[in-house]
C-alpha positions in Angstrom: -28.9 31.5 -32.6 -32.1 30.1 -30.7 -31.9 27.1 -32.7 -28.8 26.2 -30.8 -30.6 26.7 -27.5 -32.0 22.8 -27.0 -29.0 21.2 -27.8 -26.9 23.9 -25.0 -29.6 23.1 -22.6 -29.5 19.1 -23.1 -25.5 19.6 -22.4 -26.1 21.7 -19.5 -29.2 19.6 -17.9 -26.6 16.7 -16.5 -24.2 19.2 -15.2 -27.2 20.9 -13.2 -28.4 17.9 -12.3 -25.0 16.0 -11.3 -24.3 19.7 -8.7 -27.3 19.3 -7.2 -26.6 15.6 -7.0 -23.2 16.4 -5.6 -24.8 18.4 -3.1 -27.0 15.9 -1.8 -24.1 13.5 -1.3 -24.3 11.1 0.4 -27.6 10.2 0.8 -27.2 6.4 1.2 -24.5 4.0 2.6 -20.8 4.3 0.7 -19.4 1.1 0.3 -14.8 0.4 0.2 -14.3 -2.0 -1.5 -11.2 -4.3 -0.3 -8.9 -6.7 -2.1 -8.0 -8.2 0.9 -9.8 -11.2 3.0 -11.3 -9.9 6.7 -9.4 -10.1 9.9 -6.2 -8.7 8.0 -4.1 -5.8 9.0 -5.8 -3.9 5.8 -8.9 -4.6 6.5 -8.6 -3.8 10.6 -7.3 -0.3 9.4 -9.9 0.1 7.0 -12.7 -0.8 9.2 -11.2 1.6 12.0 -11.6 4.5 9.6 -14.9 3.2 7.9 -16.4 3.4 11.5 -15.2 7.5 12.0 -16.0 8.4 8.2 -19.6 7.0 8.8 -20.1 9.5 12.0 -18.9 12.3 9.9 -20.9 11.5 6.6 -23.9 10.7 8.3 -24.2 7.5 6.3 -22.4 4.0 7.0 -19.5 2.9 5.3 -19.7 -0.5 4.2 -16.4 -2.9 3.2 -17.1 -4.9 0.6 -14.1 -8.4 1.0 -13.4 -9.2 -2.9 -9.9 -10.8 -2.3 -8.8 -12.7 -5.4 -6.4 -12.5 -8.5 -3.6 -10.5 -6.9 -6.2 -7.6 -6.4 -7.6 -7.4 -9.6 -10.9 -8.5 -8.8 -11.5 -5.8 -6.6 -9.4 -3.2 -8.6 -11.7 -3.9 -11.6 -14.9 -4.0 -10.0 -14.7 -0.3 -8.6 -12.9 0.9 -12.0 -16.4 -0.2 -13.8 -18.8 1.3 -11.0 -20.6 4.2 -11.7 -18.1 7.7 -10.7 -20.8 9.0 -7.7 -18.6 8.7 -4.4 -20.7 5.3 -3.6 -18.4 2.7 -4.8 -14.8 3.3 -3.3 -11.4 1.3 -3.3 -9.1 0.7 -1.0 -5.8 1.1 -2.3 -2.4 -0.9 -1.3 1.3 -1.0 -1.6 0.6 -3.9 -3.7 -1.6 -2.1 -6.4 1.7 -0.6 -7.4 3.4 -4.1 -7.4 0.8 -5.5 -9.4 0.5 -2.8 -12.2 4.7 -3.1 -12.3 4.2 -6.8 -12.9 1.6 -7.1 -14.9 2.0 -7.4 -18.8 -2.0 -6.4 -19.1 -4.7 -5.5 -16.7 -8.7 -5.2 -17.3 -8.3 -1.1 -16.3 -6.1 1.5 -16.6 -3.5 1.7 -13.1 -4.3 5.6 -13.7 -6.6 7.2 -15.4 -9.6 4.8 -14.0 -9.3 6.1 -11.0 -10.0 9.2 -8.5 -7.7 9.5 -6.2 -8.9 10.5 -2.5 -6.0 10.5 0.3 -3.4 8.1 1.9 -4.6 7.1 5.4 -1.4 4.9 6.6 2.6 3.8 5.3 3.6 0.9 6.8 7.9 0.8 6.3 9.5 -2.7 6.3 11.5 -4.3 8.3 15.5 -6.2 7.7 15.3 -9.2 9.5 16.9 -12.3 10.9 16.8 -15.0 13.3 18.4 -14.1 16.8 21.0 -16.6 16.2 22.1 -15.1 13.0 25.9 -14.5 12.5 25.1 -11.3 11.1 24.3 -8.1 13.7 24.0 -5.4 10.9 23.0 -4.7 8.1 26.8 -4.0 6.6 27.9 -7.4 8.4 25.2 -8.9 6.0 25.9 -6.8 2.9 29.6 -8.3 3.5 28.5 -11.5 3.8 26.5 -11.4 0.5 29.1 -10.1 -1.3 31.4 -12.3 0.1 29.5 -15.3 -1.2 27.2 -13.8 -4.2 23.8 -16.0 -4.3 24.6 -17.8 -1.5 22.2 -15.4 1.3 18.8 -16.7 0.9 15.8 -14.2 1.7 11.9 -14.9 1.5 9.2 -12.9 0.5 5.2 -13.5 0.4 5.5 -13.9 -3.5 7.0 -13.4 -6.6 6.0 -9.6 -7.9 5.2 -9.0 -4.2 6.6 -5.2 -1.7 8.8 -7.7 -0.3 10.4 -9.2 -3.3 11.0 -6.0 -5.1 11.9 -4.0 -2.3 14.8 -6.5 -1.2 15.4 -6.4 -5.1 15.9 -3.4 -5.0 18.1 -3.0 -1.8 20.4 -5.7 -4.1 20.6 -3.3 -6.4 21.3 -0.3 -4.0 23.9 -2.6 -2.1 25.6 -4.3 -5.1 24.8 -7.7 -3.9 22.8 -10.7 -5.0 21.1 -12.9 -3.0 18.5 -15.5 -3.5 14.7 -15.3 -3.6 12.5 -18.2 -1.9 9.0 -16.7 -2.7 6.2 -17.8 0.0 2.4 -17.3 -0.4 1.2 -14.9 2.3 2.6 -12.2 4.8 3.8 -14.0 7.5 4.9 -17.7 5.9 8.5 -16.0 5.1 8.7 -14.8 9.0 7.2 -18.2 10.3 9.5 -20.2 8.0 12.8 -17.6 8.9 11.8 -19.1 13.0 11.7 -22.8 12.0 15.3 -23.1 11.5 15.6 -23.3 7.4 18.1 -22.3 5.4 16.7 -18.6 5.0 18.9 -16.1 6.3 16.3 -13.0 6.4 13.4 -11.5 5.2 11.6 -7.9 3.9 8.4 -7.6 6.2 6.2 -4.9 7.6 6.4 -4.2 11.5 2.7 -5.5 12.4 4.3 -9.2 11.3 7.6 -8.8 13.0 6.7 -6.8 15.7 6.1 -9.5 17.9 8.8 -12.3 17.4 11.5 -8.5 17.6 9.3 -8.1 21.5 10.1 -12.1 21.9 13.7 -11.7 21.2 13.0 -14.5 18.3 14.2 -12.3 15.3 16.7 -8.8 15.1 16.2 -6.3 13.2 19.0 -4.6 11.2 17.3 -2.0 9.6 13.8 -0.4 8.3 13.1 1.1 5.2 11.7 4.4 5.9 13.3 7.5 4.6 14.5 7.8 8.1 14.3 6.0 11.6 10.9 5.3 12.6 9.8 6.1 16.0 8.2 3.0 16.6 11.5 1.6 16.3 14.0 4.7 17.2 16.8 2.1 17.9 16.9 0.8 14.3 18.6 2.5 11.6 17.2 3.1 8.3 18.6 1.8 5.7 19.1 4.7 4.0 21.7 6.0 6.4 24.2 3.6 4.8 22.2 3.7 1.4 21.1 7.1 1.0 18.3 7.1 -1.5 16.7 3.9 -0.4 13.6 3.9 0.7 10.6 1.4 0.1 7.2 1.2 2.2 3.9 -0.1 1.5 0.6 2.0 2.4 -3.0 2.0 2.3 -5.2 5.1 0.6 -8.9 5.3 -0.7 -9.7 5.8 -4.4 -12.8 5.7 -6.2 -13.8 5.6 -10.1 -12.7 8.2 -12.6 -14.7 11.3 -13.2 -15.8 11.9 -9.5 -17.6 15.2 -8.9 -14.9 17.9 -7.4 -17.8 18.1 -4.8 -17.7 14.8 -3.6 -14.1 13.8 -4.1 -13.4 16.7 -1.8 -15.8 15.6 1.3 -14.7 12.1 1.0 -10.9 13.5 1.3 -11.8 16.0 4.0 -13.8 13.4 6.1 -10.8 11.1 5.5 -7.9 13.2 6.6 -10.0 14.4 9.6 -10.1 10.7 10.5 -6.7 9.9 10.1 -5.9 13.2 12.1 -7.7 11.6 15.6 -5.4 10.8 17.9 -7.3 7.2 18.7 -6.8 6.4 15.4 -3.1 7.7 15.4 -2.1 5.4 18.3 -4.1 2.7 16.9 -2.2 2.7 14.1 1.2 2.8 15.8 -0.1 -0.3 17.6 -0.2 -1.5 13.4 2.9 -1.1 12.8 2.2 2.0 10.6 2.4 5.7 10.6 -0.4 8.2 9.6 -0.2 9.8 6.3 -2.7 11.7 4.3 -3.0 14.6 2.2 -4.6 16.2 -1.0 -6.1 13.6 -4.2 -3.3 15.1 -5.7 -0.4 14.3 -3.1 -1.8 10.4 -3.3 -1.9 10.5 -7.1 1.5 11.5 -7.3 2.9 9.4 -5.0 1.1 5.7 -6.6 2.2 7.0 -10.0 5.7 7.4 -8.8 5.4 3.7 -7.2 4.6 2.4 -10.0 7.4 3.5 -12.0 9.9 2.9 -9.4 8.9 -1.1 -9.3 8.2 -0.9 -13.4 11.8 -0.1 -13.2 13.0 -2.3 -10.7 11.2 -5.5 -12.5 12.9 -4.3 -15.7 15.9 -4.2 -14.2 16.3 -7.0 -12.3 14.4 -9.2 -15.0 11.4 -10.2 -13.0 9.4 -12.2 -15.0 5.7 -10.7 -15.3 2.4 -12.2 -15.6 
């Protein structure tokens, strides 16, 4: 019986050691790390919250730029880092994207990571130029069908939201139009306003917002689950498509195996963030919504992305990488 005692204390020891640890935390700076390059939407709304979490953790929160390879690089990097609440990753609408397009990645979309709380959904936007024949959305969906690949729509990329979410409005509508992928956010929109060929394009409210202001583009619809305030004039697509919805977000993650301790502060400092009502209006100003909720509400909700577009891409053929 004693001889057993070492070997229980040995298992026991990092356990002890990892509460009082847990405890402690945090004792130094946490750094986010984000996929994205500065100046971004992503990055202004992760350095809004970094700024309020660092006032409630009594530590600074430090974003670490690692744009590059679609998001992997950064994906990767915090997948690796060691599971104590110091190395965090901001998460996107195109993590799930990626993972649903990917035919092998250097972590697992899943179970490498810890999930923390959504923060912000940003829905998308139906748009065309102001001088397009087409003044709603069911004007348009008649016009696609009237003339199958003939409609032209952009999108910031193969594999990107925007592709698959007007994929899969194609899909919901019965219609098929024609992809012209662009590199970036707002190419398809500035190319939409140059007078080409497009005739519209999937795109978040903080890039359309304001040419719709300028009276340079209409908007026939948004892809929330229902009318967004920020937009209360617009319907949602899903009125005429019930079902459809398609939205892109940011949330924080960090590496499996977090301590319940520490996942738990960095979700409560997180949510009370994202509940201020600067940072609410702020947002709006974004083009986005506040959302948060429980590591398990966010963890649901990415895993359910990321079958939806695996689905979509094997659907609609999408070639993967």
């Amino acid at each position: 019986m004693f001889s057993s005692l070492p070997r229980l204390l040995c298992c026991l020891l990092p356990l002890t050691a990892m509460s009082v640890f847990a405890q402690d935390f945090p004792s130094r700076a946490v750094t986010v790390t984000n996929s994205f390059a500065p100046g971004g939407n992503a990055d202004i709304v992760l350095r809004l919250v970094a700024e309020r979490m660092a006032a409630g953790l009594g530590q600074a929160v430090v974003v670490d730029n690692r744009p590059g390879a679609n998001g992997v690089i950064a994906a990767e990097a915090v997948a690796r880092a060691r599971p104590d609440g110091y190395t965090l990753l901001l998460v996107s609408g195109a993590f799930p994207t990626l993972v649903a397009t990917s035919k092998k990645l250097p972590f697992d979309p899943v179970k490498s990571y810890s999930w923390l709380s959504m923060m912000i959904s940003y829905p998308l936007v139906v748009v065309v130029a102001a001088d397009s024949p087409y003044k709603t959305l069911a004007e348009l969906v008649a016009g696609a069908k009237a003339a199958p690949g003939k409609l032209t729509y952009s999108s910031a990329g193969v594999g990107s939201l925007f592709h698959l979410a007007t994929e899969s409005f194609d899909a919901t509508a019965g219609i098929d139009m024609t992809h012209v992928p662009y590199k970036g956010g707002s190419a398809p929109l500035a190319e939409l306003l140059g007078g080409s060929k497009l005739d519209l394009t999937f795109n978040t409210l903080s890039v359309v917002g304001p040419q719709l202001k300028a009276g340079k583009v209409r908007a026939l619809a948004i892809t929330s689950a229902a009318r967004s305030p920020l937009l209360p004039g617009v319907p949602a697509v899903a009125e005429t498509y019930p079902g459809y919805e398609a939205s892109s977000f940011l949330g924080i993650a960090g590496p499996a195996g977090l301590p319940a301790p520490v996942a738990e502060r960095l979700n409560r400092e997180i949510r009370k963030v994202v509940a201020m009502a600067e940072i609410r209006q702020r947002f709006a100003e974004l083009g986005g919504t506040p959302v948060s909720g429980t590591p398990e509400e966010m963890g649901s909700y990415v895993e359910g992305e990321i079958a939806r577009w695996t689905r979509i891409v094997a659907a609609k053929k999408i070639e993967v990488q």
